[in-house]
C-alpha positions as CSV (number, residue, x, y, z in Angstrom):
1,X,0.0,0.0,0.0
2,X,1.4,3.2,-1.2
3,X,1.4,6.0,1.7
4,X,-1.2,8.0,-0.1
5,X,-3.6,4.9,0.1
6,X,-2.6,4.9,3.8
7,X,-4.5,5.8,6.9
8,X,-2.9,7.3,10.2
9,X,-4.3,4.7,13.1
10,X,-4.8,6.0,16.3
11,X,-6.6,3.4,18.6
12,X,-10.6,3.9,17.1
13,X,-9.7,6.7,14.4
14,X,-8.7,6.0,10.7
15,X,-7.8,9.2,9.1
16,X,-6.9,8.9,5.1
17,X,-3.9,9.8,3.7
18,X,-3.9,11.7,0.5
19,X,-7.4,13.0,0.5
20,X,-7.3,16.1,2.6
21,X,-4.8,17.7,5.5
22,X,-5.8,17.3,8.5
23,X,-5.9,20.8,11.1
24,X,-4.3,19.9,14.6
25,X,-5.6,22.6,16.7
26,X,-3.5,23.9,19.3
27,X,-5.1,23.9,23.4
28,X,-1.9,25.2,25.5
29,X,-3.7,25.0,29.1
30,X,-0.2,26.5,30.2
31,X,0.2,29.8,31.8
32,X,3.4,30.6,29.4
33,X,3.4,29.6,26.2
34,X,4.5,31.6,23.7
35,X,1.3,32.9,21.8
36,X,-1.4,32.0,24.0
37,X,-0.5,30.7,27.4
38,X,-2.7,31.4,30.0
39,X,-6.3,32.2,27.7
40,X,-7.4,28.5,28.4
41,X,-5.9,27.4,31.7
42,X,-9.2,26.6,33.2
43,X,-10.8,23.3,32.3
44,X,-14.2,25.1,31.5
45,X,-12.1,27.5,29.0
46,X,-9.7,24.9,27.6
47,X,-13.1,22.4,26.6
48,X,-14.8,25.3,25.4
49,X,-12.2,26.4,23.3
50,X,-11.3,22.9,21.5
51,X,-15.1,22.2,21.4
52,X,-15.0,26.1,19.2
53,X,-11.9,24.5,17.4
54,X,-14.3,21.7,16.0
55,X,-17.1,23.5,15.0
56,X,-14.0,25.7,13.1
57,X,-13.2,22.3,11.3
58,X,-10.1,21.3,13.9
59,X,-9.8,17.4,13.0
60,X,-7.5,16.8,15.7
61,X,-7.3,18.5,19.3
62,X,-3.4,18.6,20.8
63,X,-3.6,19.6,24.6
64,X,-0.4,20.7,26.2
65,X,0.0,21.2,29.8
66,X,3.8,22.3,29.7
67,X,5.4,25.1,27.8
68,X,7.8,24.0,25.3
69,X,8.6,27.5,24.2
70,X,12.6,28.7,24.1
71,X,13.6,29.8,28.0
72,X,10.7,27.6,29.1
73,X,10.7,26.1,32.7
74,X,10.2,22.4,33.1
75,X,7.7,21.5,35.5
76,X,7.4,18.2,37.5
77,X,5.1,15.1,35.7
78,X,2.2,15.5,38.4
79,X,2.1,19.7,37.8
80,X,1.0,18.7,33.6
81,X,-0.8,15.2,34.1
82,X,-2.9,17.7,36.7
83,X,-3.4,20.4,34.2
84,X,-4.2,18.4,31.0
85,X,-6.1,15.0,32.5
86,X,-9.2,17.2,33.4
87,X,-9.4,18.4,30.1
88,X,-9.1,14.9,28.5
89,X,-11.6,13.3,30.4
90,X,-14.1,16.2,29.8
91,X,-13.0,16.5,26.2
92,X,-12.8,13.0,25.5
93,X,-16.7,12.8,26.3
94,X,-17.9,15.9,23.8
95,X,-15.8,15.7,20.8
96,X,-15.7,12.8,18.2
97,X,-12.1,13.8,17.0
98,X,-9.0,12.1,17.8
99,X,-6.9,14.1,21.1
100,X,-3.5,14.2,20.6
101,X,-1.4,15.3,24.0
102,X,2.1,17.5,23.6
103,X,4.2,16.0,26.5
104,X,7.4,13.8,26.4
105,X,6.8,11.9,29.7
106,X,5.6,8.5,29.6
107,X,3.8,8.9,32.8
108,X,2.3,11.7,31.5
109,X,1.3,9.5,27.8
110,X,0.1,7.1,30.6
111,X,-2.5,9.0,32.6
112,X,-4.3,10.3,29.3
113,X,-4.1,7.4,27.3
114,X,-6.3,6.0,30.1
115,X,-8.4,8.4,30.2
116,X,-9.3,8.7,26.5
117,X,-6.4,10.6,24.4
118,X,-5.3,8.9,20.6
119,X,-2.2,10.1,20.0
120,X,0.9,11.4,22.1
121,X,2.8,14.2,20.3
122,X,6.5,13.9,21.5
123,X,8.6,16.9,20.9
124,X,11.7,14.8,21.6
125,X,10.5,12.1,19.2
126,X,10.9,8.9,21.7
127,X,14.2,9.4,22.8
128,X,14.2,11.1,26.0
129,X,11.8,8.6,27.5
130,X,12.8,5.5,27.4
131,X,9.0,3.6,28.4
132,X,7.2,6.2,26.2
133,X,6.8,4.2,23.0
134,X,6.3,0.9,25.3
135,X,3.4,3.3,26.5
136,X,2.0,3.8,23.3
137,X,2.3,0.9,22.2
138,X,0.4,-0.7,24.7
139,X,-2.3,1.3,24.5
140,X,-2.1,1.2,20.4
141,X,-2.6,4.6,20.0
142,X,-0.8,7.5,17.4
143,X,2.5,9.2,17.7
144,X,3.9,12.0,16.0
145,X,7.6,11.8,16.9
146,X,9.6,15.5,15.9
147,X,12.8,16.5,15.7
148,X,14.7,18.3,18.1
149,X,18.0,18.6,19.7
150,X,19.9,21.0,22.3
151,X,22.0,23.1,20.1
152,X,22.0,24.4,16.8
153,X,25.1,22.7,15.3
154,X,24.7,20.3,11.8
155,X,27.2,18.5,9.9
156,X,24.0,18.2,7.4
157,X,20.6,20.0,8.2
158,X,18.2,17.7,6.4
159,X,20.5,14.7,6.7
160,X,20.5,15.0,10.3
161,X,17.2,15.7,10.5
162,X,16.2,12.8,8.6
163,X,18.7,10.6,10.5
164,X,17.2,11.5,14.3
165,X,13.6,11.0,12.7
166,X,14.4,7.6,11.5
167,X,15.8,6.8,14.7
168,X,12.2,7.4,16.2
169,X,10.3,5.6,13.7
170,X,12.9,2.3,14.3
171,X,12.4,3.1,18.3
172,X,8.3,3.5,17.8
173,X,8.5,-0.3,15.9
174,X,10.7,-2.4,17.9
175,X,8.5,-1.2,20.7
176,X,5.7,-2.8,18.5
177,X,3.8,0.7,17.7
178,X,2.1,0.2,14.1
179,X,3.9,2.1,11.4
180,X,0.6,3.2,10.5
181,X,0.1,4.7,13.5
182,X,3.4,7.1,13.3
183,X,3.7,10.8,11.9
184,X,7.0,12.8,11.9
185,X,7.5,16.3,12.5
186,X,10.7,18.0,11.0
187,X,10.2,20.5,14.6
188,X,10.4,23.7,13.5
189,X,11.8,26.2,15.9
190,X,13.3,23.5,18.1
191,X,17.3,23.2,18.0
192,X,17.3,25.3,14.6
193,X,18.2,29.2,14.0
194,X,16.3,31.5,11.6
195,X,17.7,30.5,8.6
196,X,17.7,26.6,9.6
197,X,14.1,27.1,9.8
198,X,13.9,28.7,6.4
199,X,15.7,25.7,4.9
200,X,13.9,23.2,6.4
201,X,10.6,24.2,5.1
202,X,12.1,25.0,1.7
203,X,13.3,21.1,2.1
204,X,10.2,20.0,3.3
205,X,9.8,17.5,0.6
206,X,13.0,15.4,1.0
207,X,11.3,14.0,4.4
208,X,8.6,12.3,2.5
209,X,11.5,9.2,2.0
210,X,10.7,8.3,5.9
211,X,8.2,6.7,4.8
212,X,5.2,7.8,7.3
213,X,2.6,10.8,7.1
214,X,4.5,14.7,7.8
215,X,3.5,17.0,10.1
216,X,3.9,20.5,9.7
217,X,4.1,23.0,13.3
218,X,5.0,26.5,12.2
219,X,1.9,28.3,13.3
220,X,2.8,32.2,14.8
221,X,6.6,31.0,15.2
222,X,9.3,32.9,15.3
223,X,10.5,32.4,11.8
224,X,7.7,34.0,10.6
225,X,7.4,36.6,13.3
226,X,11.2,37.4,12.5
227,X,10.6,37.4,8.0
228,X,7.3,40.0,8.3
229,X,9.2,41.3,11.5
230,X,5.4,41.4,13.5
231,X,4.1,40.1,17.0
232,X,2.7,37.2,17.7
233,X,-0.7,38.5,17.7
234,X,-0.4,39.4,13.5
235,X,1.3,36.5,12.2
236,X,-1.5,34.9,10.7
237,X,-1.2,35.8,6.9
238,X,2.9,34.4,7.6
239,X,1.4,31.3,9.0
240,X,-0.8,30.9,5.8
241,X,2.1,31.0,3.2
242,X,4.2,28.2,5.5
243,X,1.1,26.2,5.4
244,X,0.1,26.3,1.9
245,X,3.6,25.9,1.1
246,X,4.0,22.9,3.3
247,X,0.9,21.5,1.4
248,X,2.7,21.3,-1.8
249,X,5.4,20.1,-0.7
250,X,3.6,17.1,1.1
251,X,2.6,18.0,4.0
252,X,-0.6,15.6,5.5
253,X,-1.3,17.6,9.2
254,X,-1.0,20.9,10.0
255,X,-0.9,22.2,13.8
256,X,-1.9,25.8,14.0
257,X,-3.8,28.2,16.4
258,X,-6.0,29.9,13.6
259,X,-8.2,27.0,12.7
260,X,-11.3,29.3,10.9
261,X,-8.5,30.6,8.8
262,X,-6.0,27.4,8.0
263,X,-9.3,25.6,7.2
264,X,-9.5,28.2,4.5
265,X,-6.1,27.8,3.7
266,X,-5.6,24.0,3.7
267,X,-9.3,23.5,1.1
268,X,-8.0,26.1,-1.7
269,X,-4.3,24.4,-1.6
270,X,-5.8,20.9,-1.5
271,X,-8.1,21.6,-4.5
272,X,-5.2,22.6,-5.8
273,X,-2.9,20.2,-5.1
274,X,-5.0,16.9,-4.4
């Protein structure tokens, strides 16, 4: 099966590869991320917010309880299972849409995977916790495993790229995770400068060889905040270029903040290019 016959599995959702991207809609229930921490720290906000995400056309909620901004502070693993388990278990009960859950802690992947989540969206791609993909695994549910690394330093920028990804994918499978159930993320704005960033999404293509869906995160970074040289707050038409770009290029999920918009975005470069 070619990967455009595919689906993305994530315990009882079957999303289809090819047909359409898929909008992740971003719920920080943090009180510092970068563009919108502390607007949905409340469990009443944050469900009332992703439930507003889905009637936007959001296909996929992705909660995070801990900031993983530049300069953020790390917080202990019973501070973000008690900041994003509420919200699961309310969410999981009004939405019929896969949730996805930012957090690299397996105990963390644990408590929400019992509690209702689909997929566990590791910013340090399975390889800072070592019982995460056991984790998912047992609980058969998605991962999107991204890139990332501590410094900025490259002997090849997609090589490497590639290289740490594939790593993931090969840690995701021996721990018996379906491949179909795996979606990488070349992690823009983690361990890459301006013009890193820039590269990678001009590149974006050349991670189609891993072999699994791509996701694409660039939604108000700072990559576009530094090109158009606005805040936060006005870097919507910047996120729109990155994401229509990423579309022709191959992208198959999008995570962004602006889902009324994106949807907009994603159905004129999908007529176009699928």
């Amino acid at each position: 099966m070619s990967l455009s016959e595919g689906m993305i599995k994530c315990r009882e959702y079957s999303l289809p590869i090819g047909k359409k991207t898929y909008i992740m809609g971003i719920l920080n229930v943090t009180p510092d991320s970068f563009s919108d921490g502390g607007r949905y720290e409340g469990v009443e906000l944050a469900v009332k917010r992703a439930i507003q995400m889905v009637e936007q056309g959001a296909d996929i909620i992705d909660i995070g309880g801990e900031s993983t901004r530049p300069g953020h502070v790390s917080i202990d693993t019973e501070q973000e299972i008690s900041r994003v388990l509420p919200v699961v278990e309310k969410l999981a009960k009004v939405v019929d849409v896969p949730i996805s859950v930012d957090t690299s802690k397996a105990a963390v992947a644990r408590a929400v995977l019992k509690c209702g989540a689909h997929i566990i969206n590791d910013v340090w791609g399975l390889q800072k916790d070592s019982e995460m993909a056991g984790v998912i695994a047992e609980f058969e549910a998605g991962v999107i495993v991204m890139h990332n690394q501590m410094d900025t330093h490259y002997k090849n920028l997609i090589g490497d790229i590639s290289d740490f990804l594939n790593k993931s994918i090969k840690i995701a499978e021996a721990s018996g995770i379906d491949r179909a159930s795996i979606v990488a993320d070349p992690g823009i704005g983690f361990g890459k400068t301006y013009e890193q960033n820039i590269l990678v999404i001009k590149h974006l293509d050349a991670f189609k060889k891993l072999g699994v869906p791509l996701l694409l995160g660039t939604s108000r970074k700072s990559v576009i905040g530094i090109t158009l040289d606005l805040p936060v707050e006005e870097r919507i038409e910047g996120t729109a270029a990155t994401v229509a770009l990423g579309i022709a290029y191959g992208i198959d999920i999008v995570r962004v903040h602006d889902i009324k918009e994106m949807v907009r975005v994603c159905k004129m470069s999908d007529a176009i290019v699928r």
